[in-house]
C-alpha positions as CSV (number, residue, x, y, z in Angstrom):
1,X,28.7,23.5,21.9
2,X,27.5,20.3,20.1
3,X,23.8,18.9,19.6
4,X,24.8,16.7,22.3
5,X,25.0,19.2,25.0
6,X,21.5,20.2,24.4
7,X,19.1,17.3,24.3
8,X,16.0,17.5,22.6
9,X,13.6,17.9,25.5
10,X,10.6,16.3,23.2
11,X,12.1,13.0,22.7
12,X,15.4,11.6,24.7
13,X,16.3,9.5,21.2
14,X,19.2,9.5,19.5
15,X,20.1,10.6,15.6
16,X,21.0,6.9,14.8
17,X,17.8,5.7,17.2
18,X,15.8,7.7,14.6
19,X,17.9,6.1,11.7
20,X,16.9,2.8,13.3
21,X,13.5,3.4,13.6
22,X,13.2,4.9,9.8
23,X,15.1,1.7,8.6
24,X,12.5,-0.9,10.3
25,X,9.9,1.6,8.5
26,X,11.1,0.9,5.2
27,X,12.1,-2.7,5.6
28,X,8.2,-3.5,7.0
29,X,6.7,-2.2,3.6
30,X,9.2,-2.7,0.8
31,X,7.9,-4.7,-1.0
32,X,4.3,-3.1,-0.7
33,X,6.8,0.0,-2.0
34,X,8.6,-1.4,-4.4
35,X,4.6,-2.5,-6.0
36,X,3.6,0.6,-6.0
37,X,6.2,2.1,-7.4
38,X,5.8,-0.5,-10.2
39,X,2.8,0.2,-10.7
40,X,3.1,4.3,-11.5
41,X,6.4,3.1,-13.6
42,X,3.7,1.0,-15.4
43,X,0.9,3.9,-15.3
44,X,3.5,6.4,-16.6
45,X,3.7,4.9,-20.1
46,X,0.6,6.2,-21.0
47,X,2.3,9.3,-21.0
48,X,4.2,9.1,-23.8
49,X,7.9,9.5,-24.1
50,X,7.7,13.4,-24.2
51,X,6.3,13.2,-20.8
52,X,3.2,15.8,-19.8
53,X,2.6,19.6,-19.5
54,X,1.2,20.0,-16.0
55,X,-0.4,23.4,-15.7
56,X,-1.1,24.9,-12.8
57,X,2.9,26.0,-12.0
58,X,4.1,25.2,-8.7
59,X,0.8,23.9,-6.5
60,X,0.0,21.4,-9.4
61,X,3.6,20.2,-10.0
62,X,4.2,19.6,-6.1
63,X,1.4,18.1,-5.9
64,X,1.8,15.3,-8.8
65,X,5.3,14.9,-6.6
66,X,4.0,14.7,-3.1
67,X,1.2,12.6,-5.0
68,X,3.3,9.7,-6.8
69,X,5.3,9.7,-2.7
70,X,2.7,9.3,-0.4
71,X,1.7,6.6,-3.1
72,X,4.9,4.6,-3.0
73,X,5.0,5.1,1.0
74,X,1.6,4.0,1.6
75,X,0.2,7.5,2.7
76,X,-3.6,6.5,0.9
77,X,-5.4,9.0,2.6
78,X,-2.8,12.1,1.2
79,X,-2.7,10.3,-2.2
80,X,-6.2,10.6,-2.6
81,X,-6.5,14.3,-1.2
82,X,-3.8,15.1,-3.4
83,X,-5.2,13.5,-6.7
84,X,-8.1,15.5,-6.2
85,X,-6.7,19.2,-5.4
86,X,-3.9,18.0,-8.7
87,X,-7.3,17.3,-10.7
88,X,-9.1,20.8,-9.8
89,X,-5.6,23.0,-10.5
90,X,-4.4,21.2,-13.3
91,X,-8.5,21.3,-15.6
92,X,-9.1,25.1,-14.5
93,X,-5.3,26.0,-15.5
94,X,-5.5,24.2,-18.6
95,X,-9.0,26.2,-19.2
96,X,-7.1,29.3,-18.1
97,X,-3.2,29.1,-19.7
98,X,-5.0,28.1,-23.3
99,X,-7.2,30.8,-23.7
100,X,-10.3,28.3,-23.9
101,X,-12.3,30.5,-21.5
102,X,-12.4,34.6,-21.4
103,X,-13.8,34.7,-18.4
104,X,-12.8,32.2,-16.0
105,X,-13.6,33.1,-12.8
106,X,-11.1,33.5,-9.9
107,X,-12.2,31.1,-7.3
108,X,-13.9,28.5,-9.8
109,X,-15.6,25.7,-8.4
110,X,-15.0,22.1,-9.8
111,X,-18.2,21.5,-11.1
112,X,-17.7,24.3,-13.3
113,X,-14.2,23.8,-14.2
114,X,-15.8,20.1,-15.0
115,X,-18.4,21.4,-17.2
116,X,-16.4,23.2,-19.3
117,X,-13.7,20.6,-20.0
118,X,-16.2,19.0,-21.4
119,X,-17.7,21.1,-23.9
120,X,-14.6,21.3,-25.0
121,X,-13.3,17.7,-25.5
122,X,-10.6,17.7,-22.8
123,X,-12.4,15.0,-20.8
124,X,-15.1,12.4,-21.7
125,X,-18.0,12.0,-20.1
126,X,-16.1,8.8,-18.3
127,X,-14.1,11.2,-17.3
128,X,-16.0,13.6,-15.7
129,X,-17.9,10.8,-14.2
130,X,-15.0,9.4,-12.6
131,X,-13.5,13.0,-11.5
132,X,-16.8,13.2,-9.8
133,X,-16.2,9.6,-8.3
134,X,-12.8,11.1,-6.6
135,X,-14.3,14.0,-5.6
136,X,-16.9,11.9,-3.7
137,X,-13.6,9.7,-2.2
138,X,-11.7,13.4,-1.1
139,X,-14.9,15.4,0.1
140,X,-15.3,12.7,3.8
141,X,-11.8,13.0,4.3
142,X,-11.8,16.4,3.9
143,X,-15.0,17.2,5.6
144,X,-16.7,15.3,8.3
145,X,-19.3,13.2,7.8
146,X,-21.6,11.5,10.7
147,X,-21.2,8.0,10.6
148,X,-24.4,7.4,9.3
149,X,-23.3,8.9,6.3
150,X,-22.7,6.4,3.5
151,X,-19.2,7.8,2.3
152,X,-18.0,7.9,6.0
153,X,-14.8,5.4,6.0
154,X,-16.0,3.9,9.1
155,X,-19.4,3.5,7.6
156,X,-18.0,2.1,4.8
157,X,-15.9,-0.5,6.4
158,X,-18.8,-1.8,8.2
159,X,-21.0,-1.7,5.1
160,X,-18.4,-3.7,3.0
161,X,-16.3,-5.9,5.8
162,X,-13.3,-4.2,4.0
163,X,-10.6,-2.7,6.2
164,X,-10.6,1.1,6.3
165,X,-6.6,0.5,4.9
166,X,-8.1,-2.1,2.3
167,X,-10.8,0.7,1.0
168,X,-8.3,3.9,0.9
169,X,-5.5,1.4,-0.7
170,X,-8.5,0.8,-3.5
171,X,-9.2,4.6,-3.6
172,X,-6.0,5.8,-3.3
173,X,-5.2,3.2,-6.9
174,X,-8.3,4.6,-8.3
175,X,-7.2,8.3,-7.6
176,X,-3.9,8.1,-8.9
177,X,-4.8,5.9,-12.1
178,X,-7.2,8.7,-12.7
179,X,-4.8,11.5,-12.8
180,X,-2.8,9.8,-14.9
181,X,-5.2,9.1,-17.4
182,X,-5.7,13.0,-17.0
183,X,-2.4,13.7,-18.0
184,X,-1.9,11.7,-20.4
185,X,-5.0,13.1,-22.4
186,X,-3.7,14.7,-25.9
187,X,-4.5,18.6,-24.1
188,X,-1.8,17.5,-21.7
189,X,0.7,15.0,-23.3
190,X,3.7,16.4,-25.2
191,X,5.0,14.9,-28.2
């Protein structure tokens, strides 16, 4: 029997239908795309020629990948989720894999992980205030937040007369310059 026989009783489009639709996808944004991937070409000299050491093994790498994607494709709100969670596994494993802390614990919170990058010179204090910053973008897409609530997107579109794609298009640039600038710190950058 071939695919054909059975039709896909969730949709009644074709295979090239699909191809079609993914094809006036792309062509829409390109250029937007082709920007953005610019721009992380552009954000990726910082890290040196040698590249970076992202600790953290396979949730932090994957998420630096699926990171720099839903960048290029204009998926702001998975960028930005996925800066963060790349922040909190890459400092902690850092902390962890060098040896820096005996004791690290095995569910360590951010703040904490934070902290003690900073007493020991992995991050600035612009750092850690920015980290914070992303945290504060992540945490009302992550968890909801009434309306009144000042980090609520819809709050903040009314507050600023920005469009909720304007402000997670700013956030997700912010978010992804910021990990980065992570990576390319001398703890991280090889070479």
């Amino acid at each position: 029997m071939s695919g054909d026989d059975h039709p896909d009783i969730l949709s009644d489009l074709s295979d090239l239908d699909f191809v079609r639709h993914l094809l006036a996808d792309l062509h829409d944004d390109l250029p937007e795309k082709v920007g953005r991937f610019r721009m992380l070409t552009d954000l990726g000299g910082q890290m040196g020629r040698s590249g970076t050491m992202i600790y953290g093994g396979y949730a932090s790498y994957h998420a630096w990948v699926e990171a720099r994607s839903s960048f290029v494709h204009g998926n702001f709100v998975a960028t930005i989720l996925l800066c963060q969670g790349l922040a909190e596994h890459l400092l902690a494993a850092y902390l962890h894999a060098g040896l820096l802390v005996e004791n690290i614990p095995e569910r360590i919170q951010f703040a904490d992980t934070l902290r003690r990058c900073r007493e020991r010179d992995v991050v600035s204090d612009h750092d850690v205030a920015d980290l914070r910053r992303m945290m504060d973008l992540r945490n009302p897409l992550s968890h909801f937040r009434h309306v009144d609530d000042g980090s609520n997107l819809d709050r903040r579109t009314i507050d600023t007369g920005a469009s909720a794609e304007e402000l997670l298009r700013r956030d997700a640039v912010f978010c992804i310059g910021l990990v980065v600038t992570i990576l390319a710190k001398p703890a991280f950058r090889l070479g």
